[in-house]
C-alpha positions as CSV (number, residue, x, y, z in Angstrom):
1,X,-21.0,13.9,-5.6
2,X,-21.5,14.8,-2.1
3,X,-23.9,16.9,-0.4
4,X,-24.0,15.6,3.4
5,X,-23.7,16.9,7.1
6,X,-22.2,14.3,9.1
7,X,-23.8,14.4,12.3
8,X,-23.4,13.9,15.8
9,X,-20.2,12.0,15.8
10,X,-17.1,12.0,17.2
11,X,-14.6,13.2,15.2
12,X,-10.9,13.1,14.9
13,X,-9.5,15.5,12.5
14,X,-5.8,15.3,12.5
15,X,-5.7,18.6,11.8
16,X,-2.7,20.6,12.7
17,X,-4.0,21.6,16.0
18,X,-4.9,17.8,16.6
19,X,-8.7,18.5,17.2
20,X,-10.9,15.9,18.6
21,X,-14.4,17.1,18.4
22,X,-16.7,15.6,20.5
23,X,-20.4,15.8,19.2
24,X,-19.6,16.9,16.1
25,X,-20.3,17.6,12.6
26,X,-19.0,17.8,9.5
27,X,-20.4,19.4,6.0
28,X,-19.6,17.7,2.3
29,X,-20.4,19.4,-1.1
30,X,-19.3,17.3,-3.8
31,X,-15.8,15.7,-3.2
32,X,-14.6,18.4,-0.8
33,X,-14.9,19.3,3.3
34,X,-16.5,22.5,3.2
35,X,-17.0,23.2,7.2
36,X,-16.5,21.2,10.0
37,X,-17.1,22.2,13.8
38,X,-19.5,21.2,16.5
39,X,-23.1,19.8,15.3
40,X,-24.9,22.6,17.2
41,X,-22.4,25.4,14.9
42,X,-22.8,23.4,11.6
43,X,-26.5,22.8,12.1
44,X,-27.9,25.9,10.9
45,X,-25.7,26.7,8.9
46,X,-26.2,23.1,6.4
47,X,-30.3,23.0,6.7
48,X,-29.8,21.7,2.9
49,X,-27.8,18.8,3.2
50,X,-28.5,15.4,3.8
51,X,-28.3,14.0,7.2
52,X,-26.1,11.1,8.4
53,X,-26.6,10.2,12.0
54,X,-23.2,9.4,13.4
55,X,-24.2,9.0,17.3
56,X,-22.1,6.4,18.6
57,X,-19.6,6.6,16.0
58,X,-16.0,7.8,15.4
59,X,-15.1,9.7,11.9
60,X,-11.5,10.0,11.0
61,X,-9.9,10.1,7.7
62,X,-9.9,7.9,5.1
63,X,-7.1,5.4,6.1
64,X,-4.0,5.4,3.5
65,X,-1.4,2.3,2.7
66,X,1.2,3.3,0.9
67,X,2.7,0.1,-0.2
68,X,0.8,-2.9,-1.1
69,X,0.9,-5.6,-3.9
70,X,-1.2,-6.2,-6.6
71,X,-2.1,-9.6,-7.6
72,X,-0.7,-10.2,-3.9
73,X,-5.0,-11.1,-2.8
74,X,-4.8,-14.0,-4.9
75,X,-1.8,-15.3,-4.0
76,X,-1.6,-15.2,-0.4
77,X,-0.6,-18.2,1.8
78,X,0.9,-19.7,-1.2
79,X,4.8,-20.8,0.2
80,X,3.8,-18.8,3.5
81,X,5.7,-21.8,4.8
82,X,8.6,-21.7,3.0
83,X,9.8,-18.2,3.7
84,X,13.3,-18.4,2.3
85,X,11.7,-19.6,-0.7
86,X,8.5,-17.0,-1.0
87,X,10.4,-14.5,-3.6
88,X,11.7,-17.4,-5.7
89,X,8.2,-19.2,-5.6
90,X,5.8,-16.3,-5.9
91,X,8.2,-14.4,-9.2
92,X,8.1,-16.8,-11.6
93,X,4.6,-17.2,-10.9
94,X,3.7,-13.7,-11.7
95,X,6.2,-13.6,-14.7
96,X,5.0,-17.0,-16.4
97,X,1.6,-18.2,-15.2
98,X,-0.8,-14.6,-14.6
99,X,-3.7,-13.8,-17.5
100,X,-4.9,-10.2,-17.7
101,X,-7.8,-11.5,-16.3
102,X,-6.3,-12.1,-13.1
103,X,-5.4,-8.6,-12.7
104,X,-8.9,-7.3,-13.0
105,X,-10.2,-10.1,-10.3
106,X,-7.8,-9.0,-7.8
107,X,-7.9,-5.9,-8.2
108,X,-11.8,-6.0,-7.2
109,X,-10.9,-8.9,-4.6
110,X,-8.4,-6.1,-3.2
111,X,-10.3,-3.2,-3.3
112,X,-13.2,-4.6,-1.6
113,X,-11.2,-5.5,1.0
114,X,-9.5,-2.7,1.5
115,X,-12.3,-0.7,1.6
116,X,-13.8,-2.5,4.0
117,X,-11.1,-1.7,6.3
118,X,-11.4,1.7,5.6
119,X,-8.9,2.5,3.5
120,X,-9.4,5.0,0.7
121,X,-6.0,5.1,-0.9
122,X,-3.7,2.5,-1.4
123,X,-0.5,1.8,-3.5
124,X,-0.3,-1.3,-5.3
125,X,2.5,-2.6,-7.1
126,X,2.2,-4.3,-10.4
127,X,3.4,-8.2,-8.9
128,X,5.8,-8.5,-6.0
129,X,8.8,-7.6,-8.8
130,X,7.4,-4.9,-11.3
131,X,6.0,-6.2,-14.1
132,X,5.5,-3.2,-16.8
133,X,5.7,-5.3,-20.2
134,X,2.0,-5.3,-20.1
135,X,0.3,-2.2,-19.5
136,X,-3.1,-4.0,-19.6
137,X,-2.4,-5.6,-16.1
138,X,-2.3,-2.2,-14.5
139,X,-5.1,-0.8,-16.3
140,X,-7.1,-3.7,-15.4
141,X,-6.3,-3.5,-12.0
142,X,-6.9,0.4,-11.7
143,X,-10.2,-0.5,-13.5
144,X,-11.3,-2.9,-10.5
145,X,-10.3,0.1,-7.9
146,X,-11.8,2.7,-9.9
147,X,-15.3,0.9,-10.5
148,X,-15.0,0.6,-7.1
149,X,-14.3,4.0,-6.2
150,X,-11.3,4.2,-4.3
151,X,-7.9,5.9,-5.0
152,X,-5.4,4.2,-6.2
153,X,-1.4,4.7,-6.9
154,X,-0.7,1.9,-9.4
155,X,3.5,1.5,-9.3
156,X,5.3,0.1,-12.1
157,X,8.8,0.1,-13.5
158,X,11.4,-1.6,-14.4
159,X,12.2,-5.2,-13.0
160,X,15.1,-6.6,-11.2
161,X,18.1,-7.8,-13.3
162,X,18.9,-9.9,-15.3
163,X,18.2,-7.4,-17.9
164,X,16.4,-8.4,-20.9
165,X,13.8,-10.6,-18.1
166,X,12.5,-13.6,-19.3
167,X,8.3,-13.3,-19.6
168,X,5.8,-15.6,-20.5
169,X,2.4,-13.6,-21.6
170,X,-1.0,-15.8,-22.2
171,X,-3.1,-15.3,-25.0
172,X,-6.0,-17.6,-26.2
173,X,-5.2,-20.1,-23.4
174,X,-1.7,-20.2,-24.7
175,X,1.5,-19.6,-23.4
176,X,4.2,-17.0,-25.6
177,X,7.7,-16.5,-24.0
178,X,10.0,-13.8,-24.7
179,X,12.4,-11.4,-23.5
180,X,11.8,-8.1,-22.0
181,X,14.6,-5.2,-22.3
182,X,14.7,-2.5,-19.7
183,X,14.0,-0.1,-22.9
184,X,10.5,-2.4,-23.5
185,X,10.1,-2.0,-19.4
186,X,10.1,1.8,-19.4
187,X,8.2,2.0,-22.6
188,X,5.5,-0.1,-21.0
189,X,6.0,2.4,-17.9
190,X,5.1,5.1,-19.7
191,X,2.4,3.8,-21.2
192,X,0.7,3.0,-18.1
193,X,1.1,6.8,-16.6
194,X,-0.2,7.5,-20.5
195,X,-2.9,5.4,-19.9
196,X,-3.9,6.1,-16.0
197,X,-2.5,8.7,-14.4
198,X,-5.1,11.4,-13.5
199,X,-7.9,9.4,-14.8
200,X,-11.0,8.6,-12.4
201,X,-11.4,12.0,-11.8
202,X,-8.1,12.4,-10.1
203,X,-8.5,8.7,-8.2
204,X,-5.8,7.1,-10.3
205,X,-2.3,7.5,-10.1
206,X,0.9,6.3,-11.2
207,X,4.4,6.4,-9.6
208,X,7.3,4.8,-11.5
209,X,8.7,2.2,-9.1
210,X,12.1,0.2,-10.1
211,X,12.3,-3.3,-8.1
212,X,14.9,-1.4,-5.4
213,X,16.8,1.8,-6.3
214,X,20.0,0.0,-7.0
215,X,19.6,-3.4,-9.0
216,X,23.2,-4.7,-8.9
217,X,22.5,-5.9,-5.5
218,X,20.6,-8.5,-3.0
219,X,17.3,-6.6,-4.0
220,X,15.2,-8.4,-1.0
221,X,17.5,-7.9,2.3
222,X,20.7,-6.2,3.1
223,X,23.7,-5.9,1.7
224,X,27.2,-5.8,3.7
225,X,29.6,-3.2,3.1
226,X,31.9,-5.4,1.3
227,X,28.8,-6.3,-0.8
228,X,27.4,-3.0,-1.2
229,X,30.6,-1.1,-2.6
230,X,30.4,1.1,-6.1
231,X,27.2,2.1,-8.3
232,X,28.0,-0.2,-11.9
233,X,26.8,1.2,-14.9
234,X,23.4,-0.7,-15.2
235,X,22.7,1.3,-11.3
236,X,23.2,4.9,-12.6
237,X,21.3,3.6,-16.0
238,X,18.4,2.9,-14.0
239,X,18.5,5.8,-11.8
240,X,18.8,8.2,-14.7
241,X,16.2,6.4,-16.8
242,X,13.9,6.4,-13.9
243,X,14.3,10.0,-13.0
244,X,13.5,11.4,-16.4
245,X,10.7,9.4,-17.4
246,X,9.2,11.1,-14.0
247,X,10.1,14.3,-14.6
248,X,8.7,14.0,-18.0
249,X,5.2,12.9,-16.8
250,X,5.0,15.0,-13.6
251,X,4.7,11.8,-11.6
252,X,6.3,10.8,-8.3
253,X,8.2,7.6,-7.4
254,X,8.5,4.1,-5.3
255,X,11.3,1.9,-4.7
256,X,12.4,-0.5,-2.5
257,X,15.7,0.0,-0.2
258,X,17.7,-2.1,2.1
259,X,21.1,-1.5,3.8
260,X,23.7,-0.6,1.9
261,X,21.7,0.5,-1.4
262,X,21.0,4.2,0.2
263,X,24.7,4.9,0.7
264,X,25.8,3.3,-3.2
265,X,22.5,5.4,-4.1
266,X,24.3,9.0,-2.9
267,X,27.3,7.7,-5.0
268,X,25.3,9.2,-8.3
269,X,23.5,12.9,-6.1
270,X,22.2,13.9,-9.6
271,X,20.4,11.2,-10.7
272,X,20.0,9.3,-7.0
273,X,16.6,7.8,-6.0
274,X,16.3,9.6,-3.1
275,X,14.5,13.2,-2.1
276,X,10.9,14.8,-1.3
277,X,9.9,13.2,-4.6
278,X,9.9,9.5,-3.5
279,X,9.1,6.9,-0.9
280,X,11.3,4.1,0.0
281,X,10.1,1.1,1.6
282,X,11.5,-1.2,4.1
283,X,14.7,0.2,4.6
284,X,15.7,-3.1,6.8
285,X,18.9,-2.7,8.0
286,X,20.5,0.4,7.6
287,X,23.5,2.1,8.9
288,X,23.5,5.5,11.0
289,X,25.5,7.3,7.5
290,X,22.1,5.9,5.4
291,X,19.8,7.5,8.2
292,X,21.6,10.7,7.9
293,X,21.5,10.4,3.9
294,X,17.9,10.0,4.4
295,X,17.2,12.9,6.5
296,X,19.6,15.4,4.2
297,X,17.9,14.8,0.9
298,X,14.3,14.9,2.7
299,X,13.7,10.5,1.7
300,X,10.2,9.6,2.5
301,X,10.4,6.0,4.2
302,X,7.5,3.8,4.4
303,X,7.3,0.5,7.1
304,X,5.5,-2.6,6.8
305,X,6.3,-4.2,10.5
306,X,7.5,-6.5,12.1
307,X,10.3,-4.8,9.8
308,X,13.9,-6.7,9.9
309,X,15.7,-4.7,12.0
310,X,14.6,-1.6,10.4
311,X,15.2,1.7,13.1
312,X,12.7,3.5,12.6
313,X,12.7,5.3,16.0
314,X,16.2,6.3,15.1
315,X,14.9,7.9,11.8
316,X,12.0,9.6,13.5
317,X,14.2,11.4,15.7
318,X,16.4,12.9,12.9
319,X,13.3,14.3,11.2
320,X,12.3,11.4,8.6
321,X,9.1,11.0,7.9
322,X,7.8,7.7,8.6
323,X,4.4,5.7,7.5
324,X,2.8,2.4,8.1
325,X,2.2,0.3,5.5
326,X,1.0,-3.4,5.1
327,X,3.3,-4.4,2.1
328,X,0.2,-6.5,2.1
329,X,-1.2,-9.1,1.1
330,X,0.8,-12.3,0.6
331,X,1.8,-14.6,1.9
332,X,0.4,-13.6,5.0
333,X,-0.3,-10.4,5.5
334,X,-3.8,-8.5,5.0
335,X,-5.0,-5.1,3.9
336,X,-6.0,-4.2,7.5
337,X,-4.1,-1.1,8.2
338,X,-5.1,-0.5,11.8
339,X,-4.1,-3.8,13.0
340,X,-0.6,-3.2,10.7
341,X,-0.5,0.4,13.0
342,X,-1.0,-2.0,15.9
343,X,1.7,-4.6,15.4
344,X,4.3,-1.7,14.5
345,X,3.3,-0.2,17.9
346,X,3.8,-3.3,19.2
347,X,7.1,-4.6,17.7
348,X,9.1,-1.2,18.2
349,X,8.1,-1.7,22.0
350,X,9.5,-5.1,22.4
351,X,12.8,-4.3,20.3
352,X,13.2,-1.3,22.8
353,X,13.4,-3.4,26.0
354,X,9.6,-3.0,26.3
355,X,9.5,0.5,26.6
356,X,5.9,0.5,26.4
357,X,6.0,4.7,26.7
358,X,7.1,4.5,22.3
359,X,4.9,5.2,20.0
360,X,2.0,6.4,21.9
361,X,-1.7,5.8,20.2
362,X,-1.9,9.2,18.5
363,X,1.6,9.0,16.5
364,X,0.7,6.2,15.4
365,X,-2.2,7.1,13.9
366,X,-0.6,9.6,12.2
367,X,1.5,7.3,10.7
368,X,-1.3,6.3,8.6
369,X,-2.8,9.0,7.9
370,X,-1.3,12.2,7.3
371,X,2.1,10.8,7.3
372,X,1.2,8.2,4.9
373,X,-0.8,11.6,3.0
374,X,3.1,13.3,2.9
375,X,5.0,10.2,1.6
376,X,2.6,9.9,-1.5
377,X,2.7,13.6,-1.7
378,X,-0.4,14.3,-1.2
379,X,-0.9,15.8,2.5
380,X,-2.6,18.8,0.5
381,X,-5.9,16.9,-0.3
382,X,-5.8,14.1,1.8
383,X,-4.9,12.6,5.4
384,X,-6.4,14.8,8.3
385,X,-10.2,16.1,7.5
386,X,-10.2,20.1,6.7
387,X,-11.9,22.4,4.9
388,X,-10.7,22.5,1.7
389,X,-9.4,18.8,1.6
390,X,-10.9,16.1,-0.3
391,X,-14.0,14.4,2.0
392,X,-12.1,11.1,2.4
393,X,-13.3,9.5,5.5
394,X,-14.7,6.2,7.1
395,X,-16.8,5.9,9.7
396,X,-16.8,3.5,12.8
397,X,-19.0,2.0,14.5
398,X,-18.1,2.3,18.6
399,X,-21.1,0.8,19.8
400,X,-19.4,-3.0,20.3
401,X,-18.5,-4.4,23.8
402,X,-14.7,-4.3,22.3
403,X,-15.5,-0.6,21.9
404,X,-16.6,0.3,24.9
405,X,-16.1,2.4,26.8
406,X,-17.0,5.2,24.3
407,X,-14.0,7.3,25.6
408,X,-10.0,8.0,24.5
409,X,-10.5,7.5,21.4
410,X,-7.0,7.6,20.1
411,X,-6.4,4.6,22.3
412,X,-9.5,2.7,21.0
413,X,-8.4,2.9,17.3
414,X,-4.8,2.0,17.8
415,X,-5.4,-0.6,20.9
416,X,-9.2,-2.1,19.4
417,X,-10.6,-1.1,16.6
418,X,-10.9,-3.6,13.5
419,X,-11.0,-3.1,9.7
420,X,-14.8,-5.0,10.0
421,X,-16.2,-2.1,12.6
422,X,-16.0,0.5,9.7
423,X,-19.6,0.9,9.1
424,X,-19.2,3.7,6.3
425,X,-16.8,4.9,3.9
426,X,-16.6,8.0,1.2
427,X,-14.2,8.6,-1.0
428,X,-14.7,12.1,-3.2
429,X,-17.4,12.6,-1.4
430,X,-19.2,9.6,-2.8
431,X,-20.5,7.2,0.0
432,X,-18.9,3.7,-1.2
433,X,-20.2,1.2,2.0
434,X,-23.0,2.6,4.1
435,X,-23.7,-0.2,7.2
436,X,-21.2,-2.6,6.4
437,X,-22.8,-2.5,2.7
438,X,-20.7,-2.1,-0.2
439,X,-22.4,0.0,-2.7
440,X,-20.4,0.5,-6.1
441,X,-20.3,-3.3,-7.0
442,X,-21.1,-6.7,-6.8
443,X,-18.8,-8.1,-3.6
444,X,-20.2,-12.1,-4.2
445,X,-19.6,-11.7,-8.0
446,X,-16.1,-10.2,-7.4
447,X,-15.2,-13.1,-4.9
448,X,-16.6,-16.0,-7.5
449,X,-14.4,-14.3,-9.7
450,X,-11.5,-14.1,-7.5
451,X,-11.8,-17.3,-6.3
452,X,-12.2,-18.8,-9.8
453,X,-9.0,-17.0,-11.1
454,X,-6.6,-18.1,-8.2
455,X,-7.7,-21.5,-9.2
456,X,-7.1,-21.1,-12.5
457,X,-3.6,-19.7,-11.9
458,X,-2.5,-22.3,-9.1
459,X,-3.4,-25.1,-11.7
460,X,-1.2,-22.9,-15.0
461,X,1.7,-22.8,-12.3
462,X,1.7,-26.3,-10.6
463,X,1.2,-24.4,-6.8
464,X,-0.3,-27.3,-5.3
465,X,3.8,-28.3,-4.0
466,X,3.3,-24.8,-2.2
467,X,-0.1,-25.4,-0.4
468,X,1.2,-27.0,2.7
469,X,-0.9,-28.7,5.6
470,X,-0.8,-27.0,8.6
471,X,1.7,-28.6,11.1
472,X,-0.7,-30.2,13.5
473,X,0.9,-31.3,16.4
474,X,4.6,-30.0,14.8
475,X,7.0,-27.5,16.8
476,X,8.7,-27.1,13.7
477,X,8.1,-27.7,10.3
478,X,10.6,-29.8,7.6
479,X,10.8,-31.1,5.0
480,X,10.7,-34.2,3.1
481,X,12.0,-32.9,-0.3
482,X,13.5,-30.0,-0.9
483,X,11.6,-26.8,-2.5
484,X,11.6,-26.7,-6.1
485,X,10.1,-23.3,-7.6
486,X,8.0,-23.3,-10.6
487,X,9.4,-23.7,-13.7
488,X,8.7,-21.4,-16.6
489,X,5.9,-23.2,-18.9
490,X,6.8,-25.1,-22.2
491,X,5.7,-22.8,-25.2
């Protein structure tokens, strides 16, 4: 554990009072902020510590992305030209063709990169539909993130229907299908929080996350009123199933939402996936009622941009608390969260008739940090850097031309900065990547690995169909033959 005195660096706190402390210092002993102030105040007062020289750097807090995907790392650009296709391509792939294996390798090819962007805590959900009838994959994947040394929220739950989901698991090369019931699903839900949650010292959780909080419905867009109409039994089933098992482990939850869901959702109040305990994603779509609905049962919502039509302005102003997330990482996405800040930035001012004066640099930046702290439920130990909070942070190197000049500093992290200029990152008070090197494991080795294992899958599920040239010379891409998904294996 910790026992530093950052020193002589700018730093931006996000503390309630906003403070931006220029020439500044802050103190760590073991995982926790104990003083933080100007460097001539904290100098005498931390003569024991060890010294890093942060002159021509910026310290913030550790970045946090709420919703990501694991196994996403491996699979990106797969169908990333076939967009209408992506859910139908990607799903059977992770529910036929993915070895426990492949968990572990992206969870390290994931981490790294995350990291590396300066991102200390990040959700990740088990596939792009929750796959929870092997706890293995999420334990290897927390394994990857914990060896690493970052936090992580691992999110699993039940799948979307048909209920019992057809599954193909892999053992000794070979392929075994069955099917899953939603009984097996939350069993294997609950053995995951049995097996991870709390464990890393505290860097491991687990939220139980159902595909989207009401299954009888288009689970990947919106859904018109006439579509969107009464819960059915299998909807309340889920709700209530979902909201026990969390109660009875103490843990929070995830879901997926899209227009339409939030106001069949209310339908049920008791046993409704909305409230202070949850984050919804996405939200694409919905109606002024759902915003209201949001705001009265105190919904955390959580944005990957460009968004669909999500209004997130309009929830803002009725008191929701919005984050920025990167939903990343396929099929083209990344785990970059200050370019994601920047593109949200950038997409609400064009939907708003360029009203460049939205979102100015320093909400944004809120939005993923202590925004993104309160819709994991965690605001108390992480997201803004305080005494008494967890000593979370990266560190940025300033000293590029893109950079400069050394001034505004709000406006050079939302309008500049890059994932690659974080120079140093420490999680718990550990220091992870000092000078663009990661220390807690073997990046080469991880990436051999990673590589090795996306081959490995693309070859089990026939992908190469999916791997499309690039277009050259093409201002619009067709097709020859039409898009055919892959098929479930022969056992």
């Amino acid at each position: 554990m910790g026992n530093f005195l950052l020193l002589h660096g700018t730093i931006v706190t996000v503390d309630r009072e906003r403070r931006i402390i220029e020439d500044g210092a802050l103190a760590i002993t073991d995982d926790r902020i104990i003083d933080i102030g100007t460097a001539e105040d904290l100098v005498p007062r931390h003569a024991d510590k060890q010294v890093i020289d942060c002159r021509g750097k910026l310290i913030i807090p550790g970045l946090i992305d709420a919703h990501g995907h694991a196994g996403h790392a491996l699979i990106r650009s797969i169908a990333a030209d076939t967009n209408s296709m992506w859910m139908r391509v990607v799903t059977p792939t992770y529910y036929h063709y993915v070895t426990r294996d492949y968990w572990y390798a992206d969870g390290l090819v994931s981490g790294i990169e995350r990291l590396r962007a300066g991102v200390t805590t990040g959700a990740s959900i088990i596939t792009s539909m929750p796959r929870a009838d092997d706890p293995v994959f999420a334990i290897n994947h927390a394994r990857a993130y914990s060896e690493i040394g970052l936090r992580e929220i691992i999110c699993v739950g039940p799948s979307g229907q048909p209920w019992p989901h057809p599954v193909t698991r892999w053992e000794s090369g070979k392929p075994k299908r069955r099917n899953v019931s939603f009984e097996e699903m939350m069993e294997g839900t609950e053995a995951v929080i049995e097996a991870l949650n709390g464990s890393a010292g505290g860097r491991i959780k687990v939220f139980v996350t159902p595909f989207t909080i009401v299954p009888s419905v288009e689970p990947s867009n919106a859904s018109t009123p006439d579509q969107a109409v009464k819960l059915t039994e299998n909807d309340r089933m889920q709700a209530r199933r979902v909201r026990e098992t969390a109660r009875k482990w103490g843990v929070r939850m995830h879901s997926d939402a899209f227009a339409g869901q939030i106001r069949m959702a209310y339908q049920d109040k008791e046993n409704a996936l909305l409230g202070p305990d949850i984050h919804l994603q996405h939200c694409w779509g919905i109606s002024h009622e759902e915003i209201d609905i949001l705001a009265e049962t105190g919904t955390h919502v959580t944005h990957a941009p460009p968004g669909r039509s999500t209004p997130i302005m309009e929830m803002m102003s009725k008191g929701i608390r919005v984050a920025i997330t990167t939903d990343g990482a396929a099929p083209s996405r990344h785990f970059d969260m200050l370019q994601t800040a920047r593109l949200a930035q950038f997409t609400q001012h064009l939907l708003h008739n360029h009203d460049r004066y939205l979102l100015p640099p320093g909400k944004v930046f809120e939005m993923i940090t202590i925004d993104a702290a309160r819709a994991i439920g965690m605001e108390h130990e992480i997201g803004s850097l305080e005494i008494g909070k967890k000593a979370d942070i990266a560190i940025i190197d300033m000293r590029k031309p893109h950079l400069m000049p050394m001034w505004m500093p709000l406006h050079r992290l939302i309008h500049q900065v890059l994932g690659s200029d974080v120079d140093t990152v420490i999680v718990d008070g550990k220091i992870l990547m000092e000078g663009g090197k990661v220390l807690t494991t073997d990046v080469d080795a991880a990436i051999t690995f990673g590589q090795q294992e996306a081959l490995a899958l693309a070859a089990r599920a026939g992908l190469q169909p999916h791997m499309h040239d690039p277009g050259w010379g093409k201002l619009l891409r067709t097709f020859d033959e039409p898009v055919i998904p892959p098929q479930p294996p022969t056992c």
